[in-house]
Backbone bond lengths (Angstrom), bond angles and torsions (degrees), N, CA, C in turn:
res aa  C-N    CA-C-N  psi(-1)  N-CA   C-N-CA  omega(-1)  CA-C   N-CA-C  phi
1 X - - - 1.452 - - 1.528 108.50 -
2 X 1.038 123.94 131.04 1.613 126.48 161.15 0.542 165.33 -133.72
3 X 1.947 90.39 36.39 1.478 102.73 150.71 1.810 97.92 -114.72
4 X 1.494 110.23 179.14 2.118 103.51 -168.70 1.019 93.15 -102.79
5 X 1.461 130.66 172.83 1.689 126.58 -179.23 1.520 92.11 -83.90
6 X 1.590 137.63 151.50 1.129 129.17 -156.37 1.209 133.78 87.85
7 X 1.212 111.91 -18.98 1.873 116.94 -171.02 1.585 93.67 -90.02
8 X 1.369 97.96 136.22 1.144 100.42 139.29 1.414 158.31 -89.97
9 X 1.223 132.67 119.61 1.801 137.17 -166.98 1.250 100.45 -104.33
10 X 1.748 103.58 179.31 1.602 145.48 154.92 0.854 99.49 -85.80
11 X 1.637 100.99 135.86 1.944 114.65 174.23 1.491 70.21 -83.93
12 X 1.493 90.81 -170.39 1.626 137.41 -169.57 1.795 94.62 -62.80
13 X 1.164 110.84 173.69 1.614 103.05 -175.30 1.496 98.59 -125.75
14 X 0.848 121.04 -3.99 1.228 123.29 -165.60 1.329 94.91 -120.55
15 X 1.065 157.97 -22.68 1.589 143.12 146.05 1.651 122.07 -80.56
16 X 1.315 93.64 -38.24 1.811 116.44 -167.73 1.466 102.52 -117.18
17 X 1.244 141.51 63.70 1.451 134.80 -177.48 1.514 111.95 -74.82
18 X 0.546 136.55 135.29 1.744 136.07 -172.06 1.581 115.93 89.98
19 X 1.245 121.41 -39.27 1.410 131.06 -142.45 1.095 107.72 -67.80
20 X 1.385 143.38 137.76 1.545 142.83 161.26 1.357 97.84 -106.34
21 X 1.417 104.30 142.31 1.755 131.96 162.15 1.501 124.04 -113.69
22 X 1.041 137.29 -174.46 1.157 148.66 134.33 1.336 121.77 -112.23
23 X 1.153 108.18 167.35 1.820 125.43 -167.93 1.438 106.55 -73.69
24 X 1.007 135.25 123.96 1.627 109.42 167.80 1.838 86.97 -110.55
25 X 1.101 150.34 -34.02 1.838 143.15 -146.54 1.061 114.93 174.43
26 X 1.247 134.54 167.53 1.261 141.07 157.66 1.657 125.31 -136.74
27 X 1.264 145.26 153.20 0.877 124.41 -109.60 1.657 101.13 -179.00
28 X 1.458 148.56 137.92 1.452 109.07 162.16 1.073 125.88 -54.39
29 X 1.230 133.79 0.95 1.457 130.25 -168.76 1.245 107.28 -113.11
30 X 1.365 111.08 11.96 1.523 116.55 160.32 1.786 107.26 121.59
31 X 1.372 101.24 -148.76 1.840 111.72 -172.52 1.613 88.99 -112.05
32 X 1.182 98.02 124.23 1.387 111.95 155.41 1.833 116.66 -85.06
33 X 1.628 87.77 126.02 1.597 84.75 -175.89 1.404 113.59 -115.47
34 X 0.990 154.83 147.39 1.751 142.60 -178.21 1.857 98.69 -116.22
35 X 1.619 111.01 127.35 1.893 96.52 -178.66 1.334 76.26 -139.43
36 X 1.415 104.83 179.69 1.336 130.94 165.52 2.192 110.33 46.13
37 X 1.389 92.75 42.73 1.442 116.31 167.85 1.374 109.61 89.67
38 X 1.808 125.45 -54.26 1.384 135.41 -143.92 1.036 102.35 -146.99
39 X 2.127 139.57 -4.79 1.395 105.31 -156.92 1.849 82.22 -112.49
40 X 1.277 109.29 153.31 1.464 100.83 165.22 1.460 110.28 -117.82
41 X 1.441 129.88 -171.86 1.593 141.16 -179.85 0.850 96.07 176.11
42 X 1.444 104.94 157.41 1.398 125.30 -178.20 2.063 100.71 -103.96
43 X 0.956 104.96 156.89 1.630 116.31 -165.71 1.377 113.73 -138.48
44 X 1.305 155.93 134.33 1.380 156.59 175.79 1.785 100.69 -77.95
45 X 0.944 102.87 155.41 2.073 106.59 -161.65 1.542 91.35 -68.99
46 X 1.897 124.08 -38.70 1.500 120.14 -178.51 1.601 109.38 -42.92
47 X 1.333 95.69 -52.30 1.651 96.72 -168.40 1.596 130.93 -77.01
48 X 1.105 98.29 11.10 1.888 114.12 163.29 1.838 100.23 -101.12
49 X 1.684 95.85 171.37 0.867 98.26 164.97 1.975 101.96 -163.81
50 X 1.648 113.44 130.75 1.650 100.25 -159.51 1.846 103.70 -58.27
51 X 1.377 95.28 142.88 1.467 100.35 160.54 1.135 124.73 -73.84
52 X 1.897 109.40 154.52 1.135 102.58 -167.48 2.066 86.34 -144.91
53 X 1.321 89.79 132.43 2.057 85.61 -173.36 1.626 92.87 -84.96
């Protein structure tokens, strides 16, 4: 896996431009990410990218 459960990423830029998440799992169905307090989705590892402040 590569990103850790806990890290924070970039959603996708092209749906989610700005948005930071954290990791909650991963899964075959991809990385579960939780942003914007409560919503989660699942994400393919391409479409993150680790944050960096």
């Amino acid at each position: 896996m590569k990103y850790k459960i806990g890290e924070l990423v970039r959603l996708s830029e092209t749906k989610y431009a700005g948005v930071v998440g954290t990791v909650i799992a991963e899964n075959k169905v991809g990385i579960l990410v939780r942003f914007n307090g409560i919503q989660e989705l699942y994400f393919k590892e391409e479409e993150l990218k680790a944050y960096k402040k």
